[in-house]
N, C-alpha and C positions, 0 to 999 in steps of 0.2 A: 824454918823460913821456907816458902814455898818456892823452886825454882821458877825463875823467868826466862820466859821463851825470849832467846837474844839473835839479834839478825841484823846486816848490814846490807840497807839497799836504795837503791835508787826509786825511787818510786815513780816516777817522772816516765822511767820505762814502762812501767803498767799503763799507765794514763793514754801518754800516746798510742800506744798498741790498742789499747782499746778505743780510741778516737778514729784510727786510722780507717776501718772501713767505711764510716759516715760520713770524711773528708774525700777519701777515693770515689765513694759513688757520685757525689759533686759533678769529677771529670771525667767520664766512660770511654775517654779515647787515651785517660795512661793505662799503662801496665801494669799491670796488679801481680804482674810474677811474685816469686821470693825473692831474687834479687836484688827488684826494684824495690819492693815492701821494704827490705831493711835497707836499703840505702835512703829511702824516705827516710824513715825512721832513725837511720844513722846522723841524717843531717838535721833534721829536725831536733834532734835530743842535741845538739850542739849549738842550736841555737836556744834553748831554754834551759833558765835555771836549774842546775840540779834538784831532789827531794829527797835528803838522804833520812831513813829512817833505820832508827836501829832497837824496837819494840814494838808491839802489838799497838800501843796504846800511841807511839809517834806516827804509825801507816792510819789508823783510826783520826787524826786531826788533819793529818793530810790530806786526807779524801773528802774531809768536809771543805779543804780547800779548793776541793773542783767543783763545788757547787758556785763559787764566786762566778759573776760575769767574764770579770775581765781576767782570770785563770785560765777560760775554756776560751776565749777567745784569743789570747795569747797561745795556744796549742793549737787554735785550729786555723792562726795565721801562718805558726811555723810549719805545719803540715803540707798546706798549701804552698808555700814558698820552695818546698823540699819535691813537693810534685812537680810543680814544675821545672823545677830544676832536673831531676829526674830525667821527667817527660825530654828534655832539650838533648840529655844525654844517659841515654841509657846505656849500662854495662853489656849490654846484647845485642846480638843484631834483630834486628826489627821481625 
């Protein structure tokens, strides 16, 4: 029997991560630090359903889930919501 590549993950993290620069360019007056990135990012994935996949073939059905409308637009309302938030209070001095 041929082993299977096995893996536990969220997937939900890729997504946003890769949403997040085409949600930030949106607003050119947040911060795009690290910081800020993953505190977006921190809040954002707290506001959306987890994606836990644990196969090649469960991250492959997933991702055709981001083709759906209301998918991406669910991630690029929490995105927004997360910048601003951010933006209101960053971990940094200005």
């Amino acid at each position: 029997m041929p082993e299977t590549k096995c893996f536990v993950k969220n997937y939900m993290e890729d997504v946003v991560w890769s949403f997040l620069p085409n949600v930030l360019a949106k607003y050119p007056e947040a911060c795009d630090c690290p910081i800020c990135k993953h505190d977006v990012v921190a809040i954002a994935l707290n506001q959306l359903p987890p994606r836990y996949v644990a196969r090649e073939q469960g991250e492959i059905y997933t991702k055709l889930n981001t083709l759906e409308i209301q998918y991406r637009a669910d991630v690029y309302a929490a995105l927004t919501k997360a910048i601003m938030m951010v933006s209101e209070n960053p971990r940094h001095d200005a």
